[in-house]
C-alpha positions as CSV (number, residue, x, y, z in Angstrom):
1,X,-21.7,1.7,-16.8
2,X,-21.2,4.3,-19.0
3,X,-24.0,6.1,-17.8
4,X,-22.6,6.7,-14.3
5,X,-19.5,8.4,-15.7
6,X,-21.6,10.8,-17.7
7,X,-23.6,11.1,-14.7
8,X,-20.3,12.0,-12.4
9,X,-19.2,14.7,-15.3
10,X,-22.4,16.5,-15.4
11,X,-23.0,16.3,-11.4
12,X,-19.3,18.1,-11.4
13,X,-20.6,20.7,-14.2
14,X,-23.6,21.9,-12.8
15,X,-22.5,22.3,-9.0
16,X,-19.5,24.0,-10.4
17,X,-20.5,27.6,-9.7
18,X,-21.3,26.2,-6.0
19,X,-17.5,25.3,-5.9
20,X,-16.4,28.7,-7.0
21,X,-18.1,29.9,-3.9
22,X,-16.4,27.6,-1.3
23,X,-13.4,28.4,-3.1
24,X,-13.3,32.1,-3.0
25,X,-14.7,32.0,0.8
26,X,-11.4,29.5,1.2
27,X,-8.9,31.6,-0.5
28,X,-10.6,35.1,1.3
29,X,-9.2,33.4,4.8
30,X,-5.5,34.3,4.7
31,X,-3.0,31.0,5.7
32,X,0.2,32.4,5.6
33,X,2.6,29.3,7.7
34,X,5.5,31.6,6.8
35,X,4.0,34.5,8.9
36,X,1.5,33.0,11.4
37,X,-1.3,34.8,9.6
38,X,-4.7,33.2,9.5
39,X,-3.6,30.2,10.4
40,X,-6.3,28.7,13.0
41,X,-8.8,30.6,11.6
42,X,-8.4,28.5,8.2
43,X,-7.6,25.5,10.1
44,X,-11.5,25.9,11.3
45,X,-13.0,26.8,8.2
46,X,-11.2,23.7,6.7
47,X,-12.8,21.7,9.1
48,X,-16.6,23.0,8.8
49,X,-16.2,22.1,5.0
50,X,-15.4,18.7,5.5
51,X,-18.3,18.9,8.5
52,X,-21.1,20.2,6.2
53,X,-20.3,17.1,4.0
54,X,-21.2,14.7,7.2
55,X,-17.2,13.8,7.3
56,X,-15.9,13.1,10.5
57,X,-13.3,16.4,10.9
58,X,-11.0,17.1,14.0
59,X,-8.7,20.3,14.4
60,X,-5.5,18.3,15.3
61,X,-2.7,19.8,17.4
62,X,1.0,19.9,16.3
63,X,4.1,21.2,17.5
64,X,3.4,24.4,15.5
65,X,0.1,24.3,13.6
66,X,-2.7,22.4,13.5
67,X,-4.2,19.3,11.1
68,X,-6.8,19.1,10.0
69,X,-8.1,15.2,9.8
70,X,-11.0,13.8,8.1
71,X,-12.6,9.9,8.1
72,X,-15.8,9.1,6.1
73,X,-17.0,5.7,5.2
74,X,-16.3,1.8,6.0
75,X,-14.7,-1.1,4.7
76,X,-11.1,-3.4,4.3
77,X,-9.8,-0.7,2.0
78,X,-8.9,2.9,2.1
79,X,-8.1,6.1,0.1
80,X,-5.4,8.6,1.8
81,X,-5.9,12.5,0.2
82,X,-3.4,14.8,1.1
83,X,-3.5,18.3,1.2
84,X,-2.3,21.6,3.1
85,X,-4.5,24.9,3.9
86,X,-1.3,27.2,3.9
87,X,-0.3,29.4,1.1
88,X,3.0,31.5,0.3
89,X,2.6,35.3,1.1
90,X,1.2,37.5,-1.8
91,X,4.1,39.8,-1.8
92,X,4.9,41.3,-4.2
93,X,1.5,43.1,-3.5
94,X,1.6,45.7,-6.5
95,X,1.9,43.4,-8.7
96,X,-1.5,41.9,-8.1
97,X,-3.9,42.8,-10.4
98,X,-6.8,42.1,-7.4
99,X,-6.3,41.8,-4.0
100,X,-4.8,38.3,-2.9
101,X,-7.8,37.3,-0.4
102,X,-10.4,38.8,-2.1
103,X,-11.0,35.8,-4.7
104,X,-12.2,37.2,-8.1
105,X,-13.6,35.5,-11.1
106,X,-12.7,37.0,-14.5
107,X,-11.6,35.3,-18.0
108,X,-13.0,32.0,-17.3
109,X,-10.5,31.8,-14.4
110,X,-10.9,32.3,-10.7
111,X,-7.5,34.5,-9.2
112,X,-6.7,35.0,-5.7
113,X,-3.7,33.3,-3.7
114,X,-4.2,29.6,-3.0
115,X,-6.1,29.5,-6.0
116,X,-4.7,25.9,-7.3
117,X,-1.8,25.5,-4.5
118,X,-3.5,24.2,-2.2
119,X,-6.9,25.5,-1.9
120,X,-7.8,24.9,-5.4
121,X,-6.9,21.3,-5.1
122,X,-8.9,20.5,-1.9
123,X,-11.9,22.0,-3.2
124,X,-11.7,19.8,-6.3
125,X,-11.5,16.9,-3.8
126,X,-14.7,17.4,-2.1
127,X,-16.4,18.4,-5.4
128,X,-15.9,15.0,-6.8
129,X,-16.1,13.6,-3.1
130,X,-19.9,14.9,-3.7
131,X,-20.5,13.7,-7.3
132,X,-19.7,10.2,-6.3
133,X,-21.7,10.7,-3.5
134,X,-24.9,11.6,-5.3
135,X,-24.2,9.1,-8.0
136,X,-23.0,6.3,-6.7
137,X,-24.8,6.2,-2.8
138,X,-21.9,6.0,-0.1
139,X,-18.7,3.6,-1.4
140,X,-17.6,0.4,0.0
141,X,-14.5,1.6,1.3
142,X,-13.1,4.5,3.5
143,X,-11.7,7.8,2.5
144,X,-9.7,10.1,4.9
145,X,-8.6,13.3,4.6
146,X,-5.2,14.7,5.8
147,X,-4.9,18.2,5.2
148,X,-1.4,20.1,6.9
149,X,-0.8,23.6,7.5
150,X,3.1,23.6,7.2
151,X,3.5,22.6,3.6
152,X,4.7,26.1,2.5
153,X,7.3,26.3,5.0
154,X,8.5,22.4,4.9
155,X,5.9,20.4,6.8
156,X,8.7,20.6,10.3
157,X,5.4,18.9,12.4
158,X,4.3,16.1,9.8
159,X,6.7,13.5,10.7
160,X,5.8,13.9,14.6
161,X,2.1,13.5,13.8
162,X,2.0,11.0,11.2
163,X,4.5,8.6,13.7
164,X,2.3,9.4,16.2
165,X,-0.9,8.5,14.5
166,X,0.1,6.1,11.6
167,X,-2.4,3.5,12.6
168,X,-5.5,6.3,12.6
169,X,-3.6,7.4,8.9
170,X,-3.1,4.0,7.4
171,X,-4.2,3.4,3.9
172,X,-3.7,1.2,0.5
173,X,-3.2,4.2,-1.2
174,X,-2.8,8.2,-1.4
175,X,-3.9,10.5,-3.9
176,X,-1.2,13.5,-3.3
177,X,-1.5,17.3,-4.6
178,X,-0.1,19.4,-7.5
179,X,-0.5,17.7,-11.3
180,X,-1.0,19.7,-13.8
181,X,-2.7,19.9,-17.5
182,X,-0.8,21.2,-20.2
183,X,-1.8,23.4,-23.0
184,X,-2.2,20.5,-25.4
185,X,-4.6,18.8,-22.6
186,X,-2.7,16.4,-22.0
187,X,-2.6,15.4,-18.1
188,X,0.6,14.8,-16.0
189,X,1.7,12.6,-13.3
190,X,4.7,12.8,-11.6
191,X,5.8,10.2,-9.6
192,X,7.4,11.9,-6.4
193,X,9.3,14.9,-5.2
194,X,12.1,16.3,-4.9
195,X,13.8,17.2,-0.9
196,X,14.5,19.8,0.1
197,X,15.9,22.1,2.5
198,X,16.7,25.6,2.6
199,X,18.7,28.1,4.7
200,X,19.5,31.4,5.6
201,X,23.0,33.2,5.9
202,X,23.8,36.2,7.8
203,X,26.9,37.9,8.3
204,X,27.6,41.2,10.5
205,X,31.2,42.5,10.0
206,X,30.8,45.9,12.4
207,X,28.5,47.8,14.6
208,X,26.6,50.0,12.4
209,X,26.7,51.4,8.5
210,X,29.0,53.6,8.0
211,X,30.1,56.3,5.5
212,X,31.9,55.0,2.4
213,X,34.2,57.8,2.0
214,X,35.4,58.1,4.8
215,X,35.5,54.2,6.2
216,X,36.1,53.0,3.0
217,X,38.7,50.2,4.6
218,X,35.9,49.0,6.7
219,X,34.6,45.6,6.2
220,X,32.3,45.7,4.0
221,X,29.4,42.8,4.7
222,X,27.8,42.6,1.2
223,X,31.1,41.3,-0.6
224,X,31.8,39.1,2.4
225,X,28.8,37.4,2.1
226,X,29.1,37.3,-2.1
227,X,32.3,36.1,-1.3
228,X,31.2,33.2,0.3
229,X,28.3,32.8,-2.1
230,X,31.0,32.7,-4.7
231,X,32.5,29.5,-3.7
232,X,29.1,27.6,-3.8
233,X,28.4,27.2,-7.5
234,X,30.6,27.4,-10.5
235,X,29.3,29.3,-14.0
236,X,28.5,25.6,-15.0
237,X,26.0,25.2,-12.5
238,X,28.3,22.4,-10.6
239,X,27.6,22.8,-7.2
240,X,31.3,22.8,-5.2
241,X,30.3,22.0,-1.6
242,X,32.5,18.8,-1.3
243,X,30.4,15.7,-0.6
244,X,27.4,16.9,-1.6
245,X,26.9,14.7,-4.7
246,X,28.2,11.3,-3.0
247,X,24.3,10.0,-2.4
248,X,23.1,11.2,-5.9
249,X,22.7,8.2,-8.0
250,X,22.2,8.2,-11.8
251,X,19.2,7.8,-13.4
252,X,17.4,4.2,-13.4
253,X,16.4,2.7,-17.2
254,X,13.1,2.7,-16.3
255,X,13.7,6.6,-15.0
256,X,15.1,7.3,-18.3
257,X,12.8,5.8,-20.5
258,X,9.6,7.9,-18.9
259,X,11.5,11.2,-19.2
260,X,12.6,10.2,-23.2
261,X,9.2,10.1,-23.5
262,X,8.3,13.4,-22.6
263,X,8.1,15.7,-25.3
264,X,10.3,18.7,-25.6
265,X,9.0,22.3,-24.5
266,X,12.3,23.9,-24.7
267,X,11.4,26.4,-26.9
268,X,7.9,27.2,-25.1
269,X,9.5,27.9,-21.8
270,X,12.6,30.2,-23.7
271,X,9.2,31.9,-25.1
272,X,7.6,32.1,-21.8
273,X,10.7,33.1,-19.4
274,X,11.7,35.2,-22.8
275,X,15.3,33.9,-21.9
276,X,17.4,32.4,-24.9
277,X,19.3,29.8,-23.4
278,X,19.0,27.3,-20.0
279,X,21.2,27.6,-17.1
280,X,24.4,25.3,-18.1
281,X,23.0,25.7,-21.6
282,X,21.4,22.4,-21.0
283,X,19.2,21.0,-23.6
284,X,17.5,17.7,-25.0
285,X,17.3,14.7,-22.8
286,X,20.0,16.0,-21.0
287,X,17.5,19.1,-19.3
288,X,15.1,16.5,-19.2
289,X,17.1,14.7,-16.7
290,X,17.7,18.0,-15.2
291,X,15.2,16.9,-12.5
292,X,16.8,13.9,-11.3
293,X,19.6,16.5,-10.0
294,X,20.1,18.6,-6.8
295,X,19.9,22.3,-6.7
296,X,21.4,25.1,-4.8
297,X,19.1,28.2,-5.6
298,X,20.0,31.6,-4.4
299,X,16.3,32.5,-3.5
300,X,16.6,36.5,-2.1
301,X,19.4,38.9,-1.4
302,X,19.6,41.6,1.3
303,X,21.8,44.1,2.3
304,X,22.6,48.0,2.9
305,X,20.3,50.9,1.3
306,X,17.3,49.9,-1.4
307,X,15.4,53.0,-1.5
308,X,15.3,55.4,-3.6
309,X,18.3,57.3,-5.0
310,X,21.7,56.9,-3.6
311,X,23.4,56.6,0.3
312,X,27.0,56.0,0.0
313,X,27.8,53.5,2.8
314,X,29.6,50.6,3.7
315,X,26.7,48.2,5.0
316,X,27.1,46.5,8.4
317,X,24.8,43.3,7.2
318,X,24.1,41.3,5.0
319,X,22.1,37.8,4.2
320,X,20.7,35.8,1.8
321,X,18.1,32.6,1.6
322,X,18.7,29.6,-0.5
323,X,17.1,26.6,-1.0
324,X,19.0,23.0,-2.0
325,X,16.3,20.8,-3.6
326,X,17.4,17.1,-2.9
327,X,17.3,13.9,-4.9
328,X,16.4,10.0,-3.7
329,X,19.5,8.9,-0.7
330,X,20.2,12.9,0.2
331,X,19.9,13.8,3.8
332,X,18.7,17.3,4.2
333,X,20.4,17.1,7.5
334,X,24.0,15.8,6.0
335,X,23.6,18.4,3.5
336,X,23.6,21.6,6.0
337,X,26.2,20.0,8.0
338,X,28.4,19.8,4.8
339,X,27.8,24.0,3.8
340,X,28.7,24.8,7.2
341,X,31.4,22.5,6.9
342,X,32.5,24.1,3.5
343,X,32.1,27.5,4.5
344,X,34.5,26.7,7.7
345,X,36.9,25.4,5.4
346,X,36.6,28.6,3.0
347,X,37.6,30.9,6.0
348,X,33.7,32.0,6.5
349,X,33.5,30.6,10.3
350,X,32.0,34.3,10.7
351,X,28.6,33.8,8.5
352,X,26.0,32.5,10.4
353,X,23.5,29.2,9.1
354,X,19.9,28.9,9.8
355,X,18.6,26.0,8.5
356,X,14.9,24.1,8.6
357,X,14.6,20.8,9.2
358,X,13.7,19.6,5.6
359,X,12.1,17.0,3.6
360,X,13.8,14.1,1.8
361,X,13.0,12.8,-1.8
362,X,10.5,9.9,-2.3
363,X,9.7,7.9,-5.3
364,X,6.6,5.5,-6.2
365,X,7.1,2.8,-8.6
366,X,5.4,3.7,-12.1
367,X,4.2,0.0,-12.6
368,X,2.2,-0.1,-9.5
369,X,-1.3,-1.1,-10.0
370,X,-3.1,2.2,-8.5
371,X,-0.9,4.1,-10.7
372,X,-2.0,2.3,-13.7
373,X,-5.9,2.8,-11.9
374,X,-4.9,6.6,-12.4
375,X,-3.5,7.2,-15.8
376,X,-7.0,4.7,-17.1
377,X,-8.9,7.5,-15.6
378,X,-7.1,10.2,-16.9
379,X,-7.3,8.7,-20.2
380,X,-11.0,8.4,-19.9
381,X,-11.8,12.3,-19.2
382,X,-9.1,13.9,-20.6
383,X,-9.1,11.9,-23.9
384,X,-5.5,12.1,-24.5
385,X,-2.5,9.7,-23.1
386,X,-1.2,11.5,-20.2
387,X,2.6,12.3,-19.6
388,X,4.7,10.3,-16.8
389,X,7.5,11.8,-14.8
390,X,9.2,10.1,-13.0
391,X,9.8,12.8,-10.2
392,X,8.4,16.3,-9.5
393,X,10.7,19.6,-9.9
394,X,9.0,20.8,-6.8
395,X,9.0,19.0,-2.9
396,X,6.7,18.0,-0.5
397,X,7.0,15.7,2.4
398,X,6.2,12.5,0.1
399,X,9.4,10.9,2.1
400,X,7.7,11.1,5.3
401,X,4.1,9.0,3.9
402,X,6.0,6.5,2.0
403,X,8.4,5.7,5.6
404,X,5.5,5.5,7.9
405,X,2.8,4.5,6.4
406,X,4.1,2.4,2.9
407,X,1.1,3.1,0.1
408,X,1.4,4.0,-3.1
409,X,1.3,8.1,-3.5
410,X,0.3,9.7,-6.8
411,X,-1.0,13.6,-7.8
412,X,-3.8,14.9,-9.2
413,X,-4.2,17.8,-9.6
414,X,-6.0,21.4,-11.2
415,X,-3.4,23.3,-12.2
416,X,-2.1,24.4,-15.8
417,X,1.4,26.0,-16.6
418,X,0.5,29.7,-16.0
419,X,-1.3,29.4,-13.1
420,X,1.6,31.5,-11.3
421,X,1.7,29.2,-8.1
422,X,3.8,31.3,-5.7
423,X,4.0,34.4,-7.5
424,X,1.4,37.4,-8.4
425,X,-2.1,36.6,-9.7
426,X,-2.4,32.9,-8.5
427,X,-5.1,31.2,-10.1
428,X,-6.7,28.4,-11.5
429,X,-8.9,28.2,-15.5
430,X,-12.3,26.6,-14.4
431,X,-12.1,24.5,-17.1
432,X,-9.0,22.5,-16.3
433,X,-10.5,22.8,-12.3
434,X,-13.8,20.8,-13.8
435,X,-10.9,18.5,-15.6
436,X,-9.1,17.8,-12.3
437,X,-12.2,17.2,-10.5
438,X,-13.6,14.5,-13.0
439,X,-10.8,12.6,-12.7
440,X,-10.5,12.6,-8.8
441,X,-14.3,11.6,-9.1
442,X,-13.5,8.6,-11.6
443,X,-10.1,8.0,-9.5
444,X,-12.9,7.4,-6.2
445,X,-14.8,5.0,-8.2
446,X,-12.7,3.3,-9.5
447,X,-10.9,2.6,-6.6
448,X,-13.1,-0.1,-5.1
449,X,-12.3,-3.4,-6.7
450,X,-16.3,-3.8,-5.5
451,X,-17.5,-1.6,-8.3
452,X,-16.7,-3.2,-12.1
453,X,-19.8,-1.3,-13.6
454,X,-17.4,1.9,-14.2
């Protein structure tokens, strides 16, 4: 009935200010996976908040940190929602206009970091997991919540524990993290992620620094390690590393046909970046397809003096991070083994390669009846036809749900183009938050074939 979705939207509005406050004393707890900061701690206080809501919550152990694992409800069916407590480290810190974890409401929007990625998100879960709650009595089916603490740095423990527990985790279906609403309103859905992986080089060519005057024709370790950069990528963007684009198919029809539809933003995002042309010059449905490609990103650069003023020397060091983000068929794995490969074969055997384990791409069909379940909810609150992409920019470890547990995975999400995920002053507008939450509360009643009133 009609009645009950009203009754869902105004539940949502008038608890929202409660939300706020479990979101701010969320984002206050530092998570930083990266670092090691805050991690247990949040772990805990993730667990309490499913707790208060009378959800069944255990602080799981991993090879590195914990999950956080949540089971309400009974029945033949059940709802996955995945999540992670762990955020990227505020850094720059100057350029914050509050502190990071010290969550502040101003503008209509709520800043701190971990705002929308992830916190923002998980709040918005148990917000609607309330409103159906209190409007519908409990549901006919089960929900469980899976909630990581390595997302940031590449999920390393999730395949372990979901092989390990895949029949405690099994499902018919999992709502995933990180859509967004534009600034037309319009919600999107992207069907999967990208892989990824992403390394560090480092290279030592002597002892110590030394004077650049008088050890001028001493190895200098910056250039060697541009050097080697150098032979990576060419001014078209090609990435050289031989192999690397054997497993990268071209886009499906279907694939094709959803990213056609999308409507240009080119010259928003010049605008925004205040840039006047795309790497590679790309443009039209050409950048559009840009997604279905790998990457090779140079991500941060280090090496010799970066205070203030001048110091002549010839640095001893040098590295760099970069991150490859992968299509459908790559093997993060195969991928590092070729750059060490190539770097050999470039005469760099003396640059040394860290890499993290990394994620694969995974892909959900766009036909696939809880899809469709989605996008009839999202045209419901947001009143306008949502946008379909066939694969996220970003990654996650979609690859390792879809292998071991094979359900359907879609996002919904809070967030809106200048939220600033990752970077300085993080945060989410409350209105698109109340948005997101609607929808996951719509998504939860409408997800038992039991209820036909909605």
């Amino acid at each position: 009935m009609i009645d009950r979705i009203a009754a869902l939207d105004q539940y949502v509005g008038l608890h929202v200010q409660e939300s706020m406050q479990e979101l701010a004393r969320l984002c206050n707890q530092p998570s930083i996976s990266s670092q090691g900061l805050g991690m247990r701690e949040c772990a805990t206080l993730v667990a309490d908040l499913l707790r208060s809501r009378g959800i069944a919550a255990q602080v799981m152990g991993t090879g590195g940190y914990p999950v956080v694992f949540g089971e309400y409800g009974t029945g033949e069916r059940t709802l996955l929602l995945y999540n992670h407590y762990d955020v990227q480290p505020p850094e720059p810190l100057d350029q914050w206009d509050s502190p990071p974890f010290a969550a502040l409401q101003r503008d209509g929007k709520l800043f701190a970091r971990g705002a929308e990625d992830d916190k923002g998100e998980l709040i918005s879960r148990l917000a609607a997991f309330d409103a159906v709650r209190a409007v519908y009595g409990d549901l006919p089916y089960r929900i469980k919540f899976l909630i990581e603490g390595e997302e940031e740095i590449g999920s390393p423990s999730l395949n372990d524990f979901i092989r390990t527990h895949k029949d405690r985790l099994s499902a018919d279906a999992c709502v995933w993290e990180g859509a967004i609403t534009d600034d037309e309103g319009r919600f999107h859905m992207e069907l999967g992620a990208r892989g990824m992986v992403d390394v560090e080089l480092r290279v030592r060519t002597m002892r110590d620094d030394v004077h650049s005057g008088l050890y001028s024709y001493l190895p200098n370790a910056a250039w060697r390690l541009i050097w080697a950069l150098g032979t990576l990528k060419d001014q078209q963007e090609r990435i050289l590393i031989p192999g690397f684009y054997d497993d990268v198919r071209p886009p499906t029809t279907r694939q094709r046909e959803l990213l056609a539809a999308l409507s240009s933003q080119e010259e928003e995002e010049k605008t925004q970046h205040e840039i006047t042309r795309f790497a590679g010059d790309l443009s039209g449905q050409a950048l559009k397809e840009a997604v279905l490609l790998p990457t090779c990103t140079i991500n941060g650069l280090w090496s010799g003096y970066q205070g203030e003023g001048s110091k002549a020397i010839v640095p001893a060091s040098a590295g760099c991070k970069i991150d490859f983000r992968l299509v459908p068929e790559q093997d993060p794995q195969e991928v590092v083994r070729q750059l060490r490969a190539h770097l050999d074969a470039q005469g760099f055997q003396d640059i040394e390669l860290l890499a993290h384990p990394g994620t694969r791409a995974g892909v959900v069909d766009p036909d696939d009846p809880f899809v469709q379940l989605a996008l009839q909810a999202a045209r419901a609150v947001y009143g306008k036809e949502p946008v379909v992409s066939p694969i996220s920019g970003g990654s996650g470890p979609y690859d390792i749900v879809l292998e071991h547990l094979n359900l359907p995975i879609l996002d919904v999400g809070v967030a809106h183009p200048g939220c600033l995920i990752h970077a300085p002053n993080e945060h989410i507008r409350i209105d698109n938050w109340l948005l997101g939450t609607r929808h996951m509360a719509l998504i939860f009643a409408r997800f038992s074939q039991v209820l036909t009133d909605v």
